[in-house]
N, C-alpha and C positions, 0 to 999 in steps of 0.2 A: 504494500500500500504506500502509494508515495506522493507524501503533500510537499515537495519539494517547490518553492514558487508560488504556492496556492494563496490567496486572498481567502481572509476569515472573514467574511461579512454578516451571514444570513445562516442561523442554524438550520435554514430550511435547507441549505446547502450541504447538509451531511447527511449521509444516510448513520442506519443504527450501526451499522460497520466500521465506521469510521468514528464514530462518537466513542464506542467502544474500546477501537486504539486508540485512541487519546488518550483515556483511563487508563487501559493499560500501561501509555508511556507514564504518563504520570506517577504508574504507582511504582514503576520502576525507579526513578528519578529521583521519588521519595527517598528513598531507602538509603540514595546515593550521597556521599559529602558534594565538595567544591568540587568541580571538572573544570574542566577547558574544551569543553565541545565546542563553544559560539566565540575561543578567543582568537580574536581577530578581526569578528564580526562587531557591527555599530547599527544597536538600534536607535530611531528616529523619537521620540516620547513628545507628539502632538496633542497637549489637550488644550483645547477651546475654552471648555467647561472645567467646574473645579471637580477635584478628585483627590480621596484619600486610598484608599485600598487597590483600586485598580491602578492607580500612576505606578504606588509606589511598588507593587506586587511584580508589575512589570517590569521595574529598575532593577530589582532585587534579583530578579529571574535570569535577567540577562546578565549579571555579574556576577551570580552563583555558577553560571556557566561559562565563567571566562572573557566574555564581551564587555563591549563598555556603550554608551547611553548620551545620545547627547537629545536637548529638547527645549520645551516649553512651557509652564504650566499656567500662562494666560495669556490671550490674543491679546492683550494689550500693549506685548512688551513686543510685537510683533512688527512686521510690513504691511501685517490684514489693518492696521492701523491708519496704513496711509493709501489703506483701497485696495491692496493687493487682493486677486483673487483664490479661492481656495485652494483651484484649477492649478494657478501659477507658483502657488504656495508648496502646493505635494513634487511638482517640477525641478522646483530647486532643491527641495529636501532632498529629494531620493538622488541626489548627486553627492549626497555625503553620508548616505546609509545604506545599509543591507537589506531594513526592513524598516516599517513604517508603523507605528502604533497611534489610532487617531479616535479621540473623543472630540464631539463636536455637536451642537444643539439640533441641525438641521437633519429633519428625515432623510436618509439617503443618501446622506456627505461623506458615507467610509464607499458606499458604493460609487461614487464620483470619483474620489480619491482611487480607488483603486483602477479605474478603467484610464486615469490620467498618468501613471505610475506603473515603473518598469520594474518593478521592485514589489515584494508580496506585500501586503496592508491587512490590517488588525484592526476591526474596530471594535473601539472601547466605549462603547455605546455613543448611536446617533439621535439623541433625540428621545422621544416619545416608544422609538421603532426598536431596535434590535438591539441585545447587550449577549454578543456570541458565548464569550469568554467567560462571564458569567454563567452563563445554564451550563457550561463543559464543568467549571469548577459544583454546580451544585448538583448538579448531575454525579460527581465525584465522592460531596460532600454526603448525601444519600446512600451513597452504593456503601463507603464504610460504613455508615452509621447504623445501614440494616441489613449488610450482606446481599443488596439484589435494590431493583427499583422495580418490575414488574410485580402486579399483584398490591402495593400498597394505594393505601389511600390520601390524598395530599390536598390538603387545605390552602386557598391563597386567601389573604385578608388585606384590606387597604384600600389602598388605591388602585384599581384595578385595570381602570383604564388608562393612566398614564404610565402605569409602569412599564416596562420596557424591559424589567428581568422578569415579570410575570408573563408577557407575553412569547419570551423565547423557551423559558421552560413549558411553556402548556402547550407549544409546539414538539418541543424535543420529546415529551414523555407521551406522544402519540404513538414512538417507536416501540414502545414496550406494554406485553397485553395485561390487560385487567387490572391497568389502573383507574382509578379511581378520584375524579375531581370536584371540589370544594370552591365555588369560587365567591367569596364571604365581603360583602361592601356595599353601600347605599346605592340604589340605583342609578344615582349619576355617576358612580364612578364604578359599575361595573365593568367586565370584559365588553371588548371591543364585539360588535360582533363578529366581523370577520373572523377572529379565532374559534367563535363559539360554531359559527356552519363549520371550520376548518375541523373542529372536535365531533363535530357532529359527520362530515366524511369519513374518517376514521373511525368513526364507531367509538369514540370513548364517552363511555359512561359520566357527566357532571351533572354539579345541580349546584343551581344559584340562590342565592338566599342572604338576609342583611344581620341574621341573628345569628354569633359565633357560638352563643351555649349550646346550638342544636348542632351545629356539626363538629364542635369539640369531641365527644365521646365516639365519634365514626374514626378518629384520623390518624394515622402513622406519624405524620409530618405535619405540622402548622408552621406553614410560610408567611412570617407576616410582613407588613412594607409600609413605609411610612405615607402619610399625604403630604406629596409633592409641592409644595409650593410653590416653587418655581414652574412647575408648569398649567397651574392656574391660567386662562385670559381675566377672569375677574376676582380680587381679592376678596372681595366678597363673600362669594361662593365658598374659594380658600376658608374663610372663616368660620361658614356652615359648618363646613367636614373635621376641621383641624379636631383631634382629639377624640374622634369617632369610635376607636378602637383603643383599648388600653389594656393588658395582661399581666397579670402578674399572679403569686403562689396560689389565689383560689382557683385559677384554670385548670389545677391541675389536679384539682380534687374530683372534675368531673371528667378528665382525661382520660386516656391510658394509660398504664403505668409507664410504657418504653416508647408516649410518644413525643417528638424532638420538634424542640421550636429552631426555625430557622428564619433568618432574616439579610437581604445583601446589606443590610446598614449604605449609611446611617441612621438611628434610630433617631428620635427625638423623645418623643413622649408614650409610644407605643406596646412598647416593654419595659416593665420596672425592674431598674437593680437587684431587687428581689429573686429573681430569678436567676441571676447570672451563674451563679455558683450552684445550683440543681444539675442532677444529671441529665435533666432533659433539654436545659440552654445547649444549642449547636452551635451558635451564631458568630462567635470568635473563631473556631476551627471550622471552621466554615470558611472566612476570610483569610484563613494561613492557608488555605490549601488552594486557596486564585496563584499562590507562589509554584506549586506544583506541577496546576495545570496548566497556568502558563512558560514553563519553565521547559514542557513536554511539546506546547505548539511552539514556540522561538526555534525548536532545536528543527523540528519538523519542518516550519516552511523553509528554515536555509539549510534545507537538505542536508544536516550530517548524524542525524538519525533516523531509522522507515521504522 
């Protein structure tokens, strides 16, 4: 199998084969110290938007592997300053790098980037749309936590419609049979439809609902996500929602006993400290393992491991 070159845009872009080897490199990877597989190699670290865990998961990955990192972490200090376009922006970059790592506001701007770029491209979420890298690591984060992802039941709560790592996991977990989906938020901020007909081709089993105590005691995994504020158009609104959802130790009076909160963070007010230290908080090793997974696709797309 070889993603030598390959642009990560769209989890729709993988088959279950391929999602698979990723895991697998990953968990190879795990296990490994420092190498020198990427030394030589220079990734790009393009974020538009701000980022904690995905920039720096990315930095880390690529330095635990030997490579080294050069980049940005706001359009401000940029040329897009003085009108440069995105177009002409990934142009130059990809003259001083191997690979191209890009978060950016706009739906469709890692798919731009990468059709403009000679060089393979990572997006680290565009927008509202697709956060690849994410579902491979929580797709990860799951397979340890329960031995398998097939056959479980998995809860999303939040914001459902703008999230963008809830919509690439309820895509990816289409691959695997007899799951089981949850998808827990106030009607405006339900799933998109478009995923929901996508779930409904597929044949997977969900069901929508705004009350979290009734499908707490169904679920493996409780995914939860914070409300977006930033991508509000009316603050407003924002302020209806903010605080909608809140968790903490009595959730788990009605739970299961072995089932695992997860969340991409940042949190705000969604899950209480209370729970951090339970065996069912996932949410931290969860986030240490974006360094794994992507540790396994950097090596991948420049080709010096299949």
């Amino acid at each position: 199998m070889n993603f030598k070159g390959r642009d990560i845009i769209s989890i729709r872009d993988f088959s279950k084969a391929e999602l698979l080897h990723v895991l697998d490199i990953a968990k190879k990877l795990e296990k490994k110290d420092q190498l020198t597989l990427l030394k030589g190699d220079i990734m790009a670290s393009l974020f538009f938007e701000p980022s904690t865990r995905t920039k720096l998961s990315f930095s880390s990955a690529m330095e635990h592997l030997g490579g080294q990192v050069l980049g940005f972490a706001t359009a401000a200090t940029t040329s897009v300053k003085k009108g440069e376009s995105l177009v002409d922006t990934i142009k130059m970059v990809e003259q001083y790098a191997d690979v191209l790592v890009i978060r950016h506001p706009g739906e469709g701007s890692a798919r731009l980037a990468a059709e403009a770029s000679h060089k393979p491209v990572i997006n680290a979420g565009d927008g509202s749309n697709q956060h690849p890298t994410q579902t491979m690591l929580d797709l990860y984060t799951i397979q340890k936590a329960k031995g398998r992802i097939a056959g479980l039941s998995i809860g999303f709560c939040g914001d459902l419609k703008y999230g963008r790592t809830v919509h690439s996991l309820a895509v990816a977990l289409t691959h695997f049979p007899n799951v089981k989906l949850f998808f827990i938020a106030p009607d405006s901020l339900q799933m998109p439809q478009e995923y929901l007909d996508e779930l409904k081709e597929q044949k997977i089993i969900f069901k929508q609902t705004s009350q979290l105590d009734l499908a707490v005691p169904h679920l493996d995994i409780l995914y939860m996500t914070r409300i977006q504020e930033e991508r509000f158009p009316d603050p407003v609104e924002y302020q209806k929602m903010k605080g909608v959802y809140r968790i903490g130790l009595e959730i788990l009076k009605i739970a299961k006993k072995d089932m695992k909160i997860m969340h991409p963070l940042p949190r705000v007010d969604e899950i209480k400290p209370e729970l951090d230290d339970t065996p069912n908080a996932l949410y931290f090793q969860q986030a240490g393992n974006g360094l794994h997974v992507r540790k396994a696709l950097l090596a991948l797309v420049l080709g010096k491991i299949k």
